[in-house]
N, C-alpha and C positions, 0 to 999 in steps of 0.2 A: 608483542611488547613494543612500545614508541623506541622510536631511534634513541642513544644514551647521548648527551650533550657532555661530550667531551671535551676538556678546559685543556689551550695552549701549555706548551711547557713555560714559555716567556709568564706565561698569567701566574705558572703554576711555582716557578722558583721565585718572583717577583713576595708571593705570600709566605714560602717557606723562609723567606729571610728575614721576613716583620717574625714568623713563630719565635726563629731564632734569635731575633734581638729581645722582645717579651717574654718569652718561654710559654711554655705549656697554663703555669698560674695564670695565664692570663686571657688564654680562648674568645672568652666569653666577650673581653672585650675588644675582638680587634673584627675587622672585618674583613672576610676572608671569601668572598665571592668562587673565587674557583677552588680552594679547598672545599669548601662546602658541594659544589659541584661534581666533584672528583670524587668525597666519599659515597653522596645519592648515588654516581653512576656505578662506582663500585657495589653497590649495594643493591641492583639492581632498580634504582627509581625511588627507592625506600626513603620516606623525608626524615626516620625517623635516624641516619645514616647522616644528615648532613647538621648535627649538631655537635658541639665541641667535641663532648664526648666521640660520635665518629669520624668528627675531624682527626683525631688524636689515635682513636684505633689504624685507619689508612695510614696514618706519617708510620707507626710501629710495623704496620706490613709491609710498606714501601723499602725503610732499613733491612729488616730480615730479609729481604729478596735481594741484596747485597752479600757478595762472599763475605764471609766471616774472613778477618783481615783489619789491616789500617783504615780501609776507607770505611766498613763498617762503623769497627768502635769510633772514629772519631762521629761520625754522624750520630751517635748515640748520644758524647759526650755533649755537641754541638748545638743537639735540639731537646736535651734535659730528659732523654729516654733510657739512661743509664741508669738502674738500680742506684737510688738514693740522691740525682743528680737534678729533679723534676723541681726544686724549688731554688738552687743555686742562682745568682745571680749572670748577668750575658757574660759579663770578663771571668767568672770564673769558670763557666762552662766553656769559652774559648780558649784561654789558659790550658785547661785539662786537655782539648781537643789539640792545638798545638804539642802537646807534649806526646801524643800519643805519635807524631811523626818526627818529635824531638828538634824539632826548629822554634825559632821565637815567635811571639804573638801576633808580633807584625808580619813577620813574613808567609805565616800561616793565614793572617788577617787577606793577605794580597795573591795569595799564590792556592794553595791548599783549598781555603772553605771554599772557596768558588767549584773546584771540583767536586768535594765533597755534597756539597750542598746542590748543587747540578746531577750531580747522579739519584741523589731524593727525588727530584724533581721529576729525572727520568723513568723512573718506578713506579711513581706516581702514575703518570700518563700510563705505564702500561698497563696498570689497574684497574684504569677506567676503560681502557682497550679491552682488553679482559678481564671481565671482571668475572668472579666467581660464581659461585650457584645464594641461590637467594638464602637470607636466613631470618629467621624471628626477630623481629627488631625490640630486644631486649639489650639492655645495659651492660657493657662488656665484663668480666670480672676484672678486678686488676691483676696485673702479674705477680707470679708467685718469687717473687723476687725480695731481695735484705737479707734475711735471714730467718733460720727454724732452729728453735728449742726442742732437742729432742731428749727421750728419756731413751737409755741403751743398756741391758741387761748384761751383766758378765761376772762368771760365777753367782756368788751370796749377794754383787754390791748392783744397785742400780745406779748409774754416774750421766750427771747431764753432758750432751754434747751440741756444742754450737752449730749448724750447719751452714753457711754463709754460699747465699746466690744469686755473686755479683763477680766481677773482674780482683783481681787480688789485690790491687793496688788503693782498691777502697778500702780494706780492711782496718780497722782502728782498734787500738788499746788492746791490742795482742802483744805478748811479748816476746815472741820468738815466732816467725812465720817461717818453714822450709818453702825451700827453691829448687823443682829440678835442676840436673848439671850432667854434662858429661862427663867420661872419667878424664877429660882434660882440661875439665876446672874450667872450659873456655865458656864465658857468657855471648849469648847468640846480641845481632847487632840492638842498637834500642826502639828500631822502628818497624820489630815483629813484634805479633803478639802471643805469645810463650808469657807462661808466669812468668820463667826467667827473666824474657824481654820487661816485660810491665815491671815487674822489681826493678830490674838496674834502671829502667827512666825512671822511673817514682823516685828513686833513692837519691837518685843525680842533685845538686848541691846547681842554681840556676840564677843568673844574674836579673836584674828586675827588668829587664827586656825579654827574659828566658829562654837565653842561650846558658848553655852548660858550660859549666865555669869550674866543675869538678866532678868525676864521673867515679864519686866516693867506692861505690860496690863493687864496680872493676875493680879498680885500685886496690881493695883492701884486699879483696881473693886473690891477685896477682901477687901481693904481698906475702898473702898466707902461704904460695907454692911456691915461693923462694926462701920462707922459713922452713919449709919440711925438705926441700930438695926437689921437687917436682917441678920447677919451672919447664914447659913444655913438654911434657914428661905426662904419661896415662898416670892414673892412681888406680888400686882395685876398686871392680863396683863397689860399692857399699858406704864409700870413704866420704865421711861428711864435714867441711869445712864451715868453721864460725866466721864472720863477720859484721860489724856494723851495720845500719841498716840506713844511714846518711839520712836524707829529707825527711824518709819516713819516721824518721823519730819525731816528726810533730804530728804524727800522729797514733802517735805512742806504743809505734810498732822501732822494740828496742835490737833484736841482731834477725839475722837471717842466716840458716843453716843452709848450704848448697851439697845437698845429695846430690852423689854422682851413681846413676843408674844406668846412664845413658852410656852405649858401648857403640862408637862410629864403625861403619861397616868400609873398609878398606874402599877408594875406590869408586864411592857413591854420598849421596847427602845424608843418607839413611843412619838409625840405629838399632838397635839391639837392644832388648831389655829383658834381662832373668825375673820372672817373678818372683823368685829367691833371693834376688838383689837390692828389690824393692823392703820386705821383711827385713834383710840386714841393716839396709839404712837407714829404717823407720827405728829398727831396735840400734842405733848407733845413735840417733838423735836425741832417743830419752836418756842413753848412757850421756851427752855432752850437755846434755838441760843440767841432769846431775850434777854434771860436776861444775857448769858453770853459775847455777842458779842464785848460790851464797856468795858469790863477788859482786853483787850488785848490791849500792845501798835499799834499794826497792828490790828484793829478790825475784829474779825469774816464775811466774809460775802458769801462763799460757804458753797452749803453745797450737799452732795451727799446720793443719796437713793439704798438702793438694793431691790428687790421686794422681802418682808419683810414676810414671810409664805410660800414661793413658793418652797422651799425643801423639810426637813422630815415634814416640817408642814403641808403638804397635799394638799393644794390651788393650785390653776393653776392659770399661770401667769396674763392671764387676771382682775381674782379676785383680786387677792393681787394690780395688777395696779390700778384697780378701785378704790379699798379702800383707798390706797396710794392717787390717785390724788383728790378723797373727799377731804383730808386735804389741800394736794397743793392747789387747785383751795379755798377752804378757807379764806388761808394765804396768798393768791395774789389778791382776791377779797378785801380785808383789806389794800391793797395798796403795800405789803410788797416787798420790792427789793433785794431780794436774787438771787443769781446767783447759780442755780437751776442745777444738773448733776443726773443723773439712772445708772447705770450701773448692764449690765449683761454677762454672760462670751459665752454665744451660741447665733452666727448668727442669727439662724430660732428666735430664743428669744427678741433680738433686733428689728427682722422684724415686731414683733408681737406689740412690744411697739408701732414702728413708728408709725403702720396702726392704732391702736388705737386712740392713740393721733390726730392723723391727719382725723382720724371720730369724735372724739369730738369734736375739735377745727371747723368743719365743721357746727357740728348740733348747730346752734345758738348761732355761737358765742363761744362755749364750755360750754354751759349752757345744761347738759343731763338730 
């Protein structure tokens, strides 16, 4: 095999910041000498590797070779590889990419992307370093990302379910999204990436500089645990507090339920999670849709799940599904007509949901 002509980091971030200022819509027109470079070599010399398209493949392997983390997502947001982010304009994708470290645009502008976008660059190179085993030079698929319409079997009814796979904070024209929580109501800081986290920055309330000027979802749940008596104070698992949903109500996500599953382990950063905690909060959720659905001039009637223990709580996805759909299949065995959405942020994760679902709904009906 000829030596692989491997392109400079300086060549290599020098073009990742024109992607970034263009975005991806625009490949075709920019001229990208060492990207192009970089995906042949990755591709083993393959020409058919150094066209937009596997320009565009490389930058998505370069990110996933990034810990999942701040410096990930914001590179996603930053270079329009975010589920649903690919035709946003620069300031909005920078916008977004700032908020995921919770500082303003500028200071993200001066401080942040330069890292951010420097560790692309690094990935890059190492790509072309090693590069993989050769492959068919065929047309990548796109990712299976947005969202899936699924049919779900339970008892006599078959009922649609949204399956949303992207970061939660995309989420639109939902009217009730839960939030994992501890049982001390505490929200983790804004510049982890936890549903939790992505809800409370999303929610945040941001001056046109976008520094935070109201950090609405703290604030209302702090609120709430000084109405019940819980200020600093555990709640039982299961205990699911309402709140406003601040920013995101422009994007017509109207409260957010904070299930508390999470049980700190004395001592350590760690928690604790009952799979029986999770079912109780899922069925605490639809009891509080109930009861709050009819004070709305627009009544409540979505409502969205994350699988609720399956981070630091330790459960694997399956479990946490399981326990989760105990309550679903409950609440729709009772007649109940909610327009029902999951969401999770990895592919393989989503795969895992469908296949499930689509084996219950199988075995009688979705009586397991």
């Amino acid at each position: 095999m000829p030596p692989i002509d491997v392109p400079d980091h300086a060549s290599v971030l020098k073009e990742v910041r024109e992607v970034r200022r263009l975005g991806l819509m625009r490949l075709r027109e920019l001229d990208l000498p060492a990207l192009a470079r970089a995906a042949a070599a990755a591709g083993r010399g393959s020409a058919q590797e150094s066209t937009p398209a596997g320009i565009e493949r490389i930058l998505r392997q370069a990110v996933l070779r990034i810990e999942p983390g701040t410096l990930r997502t914001s590179a996603e947001y930053s270079l329009g590889l975010a589920p649903g982010t690919r035709d946003w304009p620069p300031a909005d994708r920078r916008r977004r990419a700032a908020g995921v470290y919770g500082v303003s645009v500028e200071r993200f502008r001066k401080h942040q992307e330069a890292l951010v976008l420097g560790e692309v660059a690094e990935q890059l190179v190492a790509l072309t370093a090693r590069p993989g085993p050769a492959r068919p030079a065929t047309p990548a698929a796109p990712p299976a990302a947005g969202h899936r319409d699924l049919r779900v079997r339970s008892g006599a009814r078959t009922v649609p379910v949204t399956l949303h796979v992207h970061p939660v904070d995309l989420l639109r024209d939902v009217d009730v999204v839960v939030s994992p929580a501890n049982t001390y109501l505490a929200l983790p800081e804004v510049y982890k990436s936890s549903v939790a986290a992505s809800l409370r920055r999303a929610g945040a309330r941001r001056s046109p500089t976008g520094e935070v000027v109201e950090d609405v979802i703290h604030d209302e749940l702090r609120q709430w645990t000084a109405r019940h008596g819980a200020p600093g104070r555990q709640v039982l698992p299961g205990t699911v507090a309402a709140t406003g949903s601040g920013a995101l109500a422009e994007q017509g996500v109207r409260r957010i339920y904070h299930a508390a599953v999470a049980v700190p382990r004395p001592g350590t950063n760690d928690y604790q999670v009952l799979p029986a905690d999770v079912t109780r909060a899922a069925a605490r959720v639809f009891a509080l849709l109930a009861e709050e659905h009819a004070r709305f001039d627009r009544p409540l009637r979505s409502l969205c799940l994350p699988l609720l223990g399956s981070g630091r709580g330790g459960l694997t996805h399956d479990v946490s599904l399981g326990m989760l759909w105990a309550a679903v299949d409950a609440e729709l065995a009772r007649g109940a007509r909610w327009e029902l959405h999951l969401v999770v942020r990895r592919t393989e994760v989503a795969d895992l949901v469908e296949r499930q679902l689509a084996a219950w709904s199988a075995d009688e009906g979705g009586n397991r």
